[in-house]
VOPAGU-2260 file (C-alpha; in pm, 1 decimal, decimal comma):
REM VOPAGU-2260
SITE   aa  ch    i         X         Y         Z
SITE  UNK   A    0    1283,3     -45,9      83,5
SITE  UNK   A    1    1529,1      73,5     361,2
SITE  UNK   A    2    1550,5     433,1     377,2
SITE  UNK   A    3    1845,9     689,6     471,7
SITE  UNK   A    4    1779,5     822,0     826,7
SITE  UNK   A    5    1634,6    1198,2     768,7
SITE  UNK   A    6    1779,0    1480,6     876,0
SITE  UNK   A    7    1534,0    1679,5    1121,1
SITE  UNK   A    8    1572,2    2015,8    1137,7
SITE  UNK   A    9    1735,9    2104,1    1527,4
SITE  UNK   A   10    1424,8    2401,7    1581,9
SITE  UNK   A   11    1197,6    2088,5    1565,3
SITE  UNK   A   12    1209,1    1825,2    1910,2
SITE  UNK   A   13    1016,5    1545,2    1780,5
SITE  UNK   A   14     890,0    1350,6    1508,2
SITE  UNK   A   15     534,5    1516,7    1566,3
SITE  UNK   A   16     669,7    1864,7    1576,2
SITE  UNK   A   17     863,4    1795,7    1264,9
SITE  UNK   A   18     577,6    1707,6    1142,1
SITE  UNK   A   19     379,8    1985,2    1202,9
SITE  UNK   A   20     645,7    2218,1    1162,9
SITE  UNK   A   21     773,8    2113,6     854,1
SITE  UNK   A   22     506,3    1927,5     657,8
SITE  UNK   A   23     664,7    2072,0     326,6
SITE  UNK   A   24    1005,0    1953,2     414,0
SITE  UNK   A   25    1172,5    1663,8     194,4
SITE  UNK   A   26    1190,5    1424,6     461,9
SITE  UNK   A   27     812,8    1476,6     611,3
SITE  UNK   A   28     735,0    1172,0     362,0
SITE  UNK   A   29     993,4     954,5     525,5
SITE  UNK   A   30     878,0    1042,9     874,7
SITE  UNK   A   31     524,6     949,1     813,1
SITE  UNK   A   32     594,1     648,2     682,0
SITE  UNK   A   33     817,6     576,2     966,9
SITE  UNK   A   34     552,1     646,0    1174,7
SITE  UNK   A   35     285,0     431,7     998,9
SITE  UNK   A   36     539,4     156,6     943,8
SITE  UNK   A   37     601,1      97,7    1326,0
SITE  UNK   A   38     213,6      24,3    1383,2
SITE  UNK   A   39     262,2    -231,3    1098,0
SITE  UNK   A   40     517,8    -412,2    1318,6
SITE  UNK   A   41     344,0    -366,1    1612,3
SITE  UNK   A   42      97,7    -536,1    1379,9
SITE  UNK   A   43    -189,7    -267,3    1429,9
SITE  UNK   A   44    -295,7    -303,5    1117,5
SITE  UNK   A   45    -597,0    -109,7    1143,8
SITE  UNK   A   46    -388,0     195,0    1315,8
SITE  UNK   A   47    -130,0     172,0    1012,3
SITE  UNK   A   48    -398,1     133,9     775,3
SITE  UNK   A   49    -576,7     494,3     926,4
SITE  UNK   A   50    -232,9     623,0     944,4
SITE  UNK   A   51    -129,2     536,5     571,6
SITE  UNK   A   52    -457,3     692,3     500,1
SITE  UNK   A   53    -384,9    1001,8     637,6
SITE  UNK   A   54    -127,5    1122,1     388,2
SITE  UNK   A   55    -243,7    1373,8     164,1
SITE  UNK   A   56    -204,1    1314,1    -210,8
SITE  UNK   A   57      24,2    1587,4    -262,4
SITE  UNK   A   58     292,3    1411,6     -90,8
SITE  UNK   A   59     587,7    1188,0    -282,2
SITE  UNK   A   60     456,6     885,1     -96,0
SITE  UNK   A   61      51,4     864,3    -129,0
SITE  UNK   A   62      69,4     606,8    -388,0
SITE  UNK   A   63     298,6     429,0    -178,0
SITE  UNK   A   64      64,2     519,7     158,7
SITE  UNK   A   65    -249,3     399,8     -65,8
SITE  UNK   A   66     -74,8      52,4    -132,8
SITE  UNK   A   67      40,0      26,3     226,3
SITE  UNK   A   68    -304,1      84,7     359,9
SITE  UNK   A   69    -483,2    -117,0     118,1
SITE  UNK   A   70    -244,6    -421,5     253,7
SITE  UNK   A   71    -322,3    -346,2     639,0
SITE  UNK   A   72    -657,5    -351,8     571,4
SITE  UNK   A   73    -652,0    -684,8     358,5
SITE  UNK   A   74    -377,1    -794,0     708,6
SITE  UNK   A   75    -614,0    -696,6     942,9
SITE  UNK   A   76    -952,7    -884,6     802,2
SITE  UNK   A   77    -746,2   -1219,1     698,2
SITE  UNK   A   78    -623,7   -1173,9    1077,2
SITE  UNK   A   79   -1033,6   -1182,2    1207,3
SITE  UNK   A   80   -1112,8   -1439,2     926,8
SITE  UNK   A   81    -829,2   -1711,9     937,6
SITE  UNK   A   82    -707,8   -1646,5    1307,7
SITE  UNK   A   83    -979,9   -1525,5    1495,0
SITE  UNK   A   84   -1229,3   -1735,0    1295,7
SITE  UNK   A   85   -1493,5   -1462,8    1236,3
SITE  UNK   A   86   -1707,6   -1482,6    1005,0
SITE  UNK   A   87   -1653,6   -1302,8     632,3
SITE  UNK   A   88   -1953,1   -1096,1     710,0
SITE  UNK   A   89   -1771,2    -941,3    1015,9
SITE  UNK   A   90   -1449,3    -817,3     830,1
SITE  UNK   A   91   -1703,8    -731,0     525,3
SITE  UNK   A   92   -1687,7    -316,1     677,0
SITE  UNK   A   93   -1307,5    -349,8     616,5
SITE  UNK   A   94   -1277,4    -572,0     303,8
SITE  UNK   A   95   -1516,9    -311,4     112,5
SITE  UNK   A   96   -1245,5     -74,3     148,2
SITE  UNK   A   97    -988,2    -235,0     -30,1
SITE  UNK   A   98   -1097,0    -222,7    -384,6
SITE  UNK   A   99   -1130,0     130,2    -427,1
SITE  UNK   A  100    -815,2     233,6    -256,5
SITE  UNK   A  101    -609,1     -27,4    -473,5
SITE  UNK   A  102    -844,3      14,0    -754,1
SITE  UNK   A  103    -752,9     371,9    -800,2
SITE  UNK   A  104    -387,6     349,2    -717,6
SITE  UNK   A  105    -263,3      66,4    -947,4
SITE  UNK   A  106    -362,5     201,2   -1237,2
SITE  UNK   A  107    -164,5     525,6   -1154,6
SITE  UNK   A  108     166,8     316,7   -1066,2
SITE  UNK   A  109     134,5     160,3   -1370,8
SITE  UNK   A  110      67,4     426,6   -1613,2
SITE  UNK   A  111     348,3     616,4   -1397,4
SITE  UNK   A  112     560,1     282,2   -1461,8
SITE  UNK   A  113     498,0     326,4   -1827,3
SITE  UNK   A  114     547,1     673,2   -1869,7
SITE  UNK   A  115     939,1     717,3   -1690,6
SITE  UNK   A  116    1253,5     606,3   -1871,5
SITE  UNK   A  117    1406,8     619,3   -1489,5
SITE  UNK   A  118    1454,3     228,1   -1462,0
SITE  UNK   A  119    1562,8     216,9   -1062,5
SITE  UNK   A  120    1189,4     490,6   -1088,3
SITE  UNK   A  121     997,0     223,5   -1313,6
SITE  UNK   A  122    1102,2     -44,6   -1077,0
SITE  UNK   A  123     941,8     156,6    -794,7
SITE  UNK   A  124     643,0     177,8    -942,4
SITE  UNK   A  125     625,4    -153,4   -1068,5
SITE  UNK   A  126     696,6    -311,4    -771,7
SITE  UNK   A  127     419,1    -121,3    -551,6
SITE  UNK   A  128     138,2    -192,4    -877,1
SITE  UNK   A  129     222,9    -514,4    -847,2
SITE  UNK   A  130     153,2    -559,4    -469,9
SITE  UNK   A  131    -132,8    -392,8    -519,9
SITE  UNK   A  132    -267,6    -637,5    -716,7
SITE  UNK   A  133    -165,0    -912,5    -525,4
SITE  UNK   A  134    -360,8    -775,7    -201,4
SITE  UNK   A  135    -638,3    -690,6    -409,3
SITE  UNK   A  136    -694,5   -1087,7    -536,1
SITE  UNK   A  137    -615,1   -1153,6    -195,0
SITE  UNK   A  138    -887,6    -976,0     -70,9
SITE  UNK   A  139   -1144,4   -1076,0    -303,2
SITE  UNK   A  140   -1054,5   -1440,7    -271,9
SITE  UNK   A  141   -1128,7   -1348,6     118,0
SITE  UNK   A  142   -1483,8   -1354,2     -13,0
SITE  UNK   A  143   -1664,9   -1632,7    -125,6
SITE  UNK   A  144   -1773,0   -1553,1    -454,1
SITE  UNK   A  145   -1574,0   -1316,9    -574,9
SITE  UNK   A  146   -1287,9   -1553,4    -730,0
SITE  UNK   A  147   -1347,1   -1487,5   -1095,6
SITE  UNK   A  148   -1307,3   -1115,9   -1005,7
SITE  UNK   A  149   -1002,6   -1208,3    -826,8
SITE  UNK   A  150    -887,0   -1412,9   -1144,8
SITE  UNK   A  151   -1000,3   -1031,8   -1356,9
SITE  UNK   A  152    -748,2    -881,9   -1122,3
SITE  UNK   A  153    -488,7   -1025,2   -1263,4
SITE  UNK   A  154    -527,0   -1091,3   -1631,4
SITE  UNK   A  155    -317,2    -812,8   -1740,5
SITE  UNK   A  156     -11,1    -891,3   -1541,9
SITE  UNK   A  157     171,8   -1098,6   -1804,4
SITE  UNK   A  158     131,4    -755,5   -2029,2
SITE  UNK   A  159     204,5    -525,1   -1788,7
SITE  UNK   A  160     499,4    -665,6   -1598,9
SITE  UNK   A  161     647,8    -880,2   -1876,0
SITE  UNK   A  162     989,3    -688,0   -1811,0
SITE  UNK   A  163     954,6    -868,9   -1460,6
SITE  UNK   A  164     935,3   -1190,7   -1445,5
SITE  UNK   A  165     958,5   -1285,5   -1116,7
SITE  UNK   A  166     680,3   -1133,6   -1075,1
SITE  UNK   A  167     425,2   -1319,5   -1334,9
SITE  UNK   A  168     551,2   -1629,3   -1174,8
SITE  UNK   A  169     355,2   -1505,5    -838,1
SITE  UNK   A  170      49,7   -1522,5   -1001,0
């Protein structure tokens, strides 16, 4: 989601300095994920993965940074698989990482999702939870083997998002 340009305080002369000026500041969130997002273009997956990775949980957008991450890493090892033509085993190091990241974060959107009244909030948290899943049956069906878990992945989504039905019709 686009966000409003922040407002860096004039004692700080770059986004690093901000940074590490001002890591408390309201708009320290935004500038990481700045940041993090412009590897993604540059599609450095790997770096933006790291990068997402490197937020600390205290701050307003580690569950977003967790999902993020979780999706460069699933980027990066669908990139060896399907367009450098490695084999599975070879992205294995960076598909094992997935599930636990995404593993632990969905279930905190979506207990977050249930818990607010805040709809434009709900829909936040819904829509990260749900991409979450997504990259996590993508990443298992990376694997050969693993596509009943992949199918487990998703067998609560009809529950869980049935006040979004665009997005049981992904599944």
């Amino acid at each position: 989601e686009p966000r409003d340009e922040v407002a860096i305080p004039e004692t700080a002369r770059t986004l690093e300095d901000f940074r590490q000026r001002y890591p408390n500041h309201p708009g320290a969130a935004d500038v990481l994920l700045k940041d993090c997002r412009e590897r993604e273009d540059d599609r450095k997956f790997l770096e933006a993965a790291q990068s997402y990775l490197s937020i600390k949980t205290d701050s307003s957008v580690y569950r977003e940074a967790q999902v993020r991450a979780g999706q460069n890493l699933y980027q990066h090892a669908n990139y060896l698989i399907n367009q450098e033509k490695k084999p599975v085993a070879e992205a294995k190091q960076i598909l094992d990482q997935v599930e636990p990241i995404l593993g632990k974060v969905v279930p905190q959107l979506e207990a977050e999702m249930a818990k607010t009244l805040d709809f434009q909030l709900q829909s936040r948290w819904a829509s990260l939870a749900f991409q979450g899943r997504k990259v996590l049956a993508s990443t298992l069906l990376l694997q050969p083997g693993l596509e009943s878990k992949a199918l487990k992945s998703l067998e609560s989504v009809e529950g869980v998002y049935q006040a979004y039905p665009n997005y049981i019709g992904q599944t």
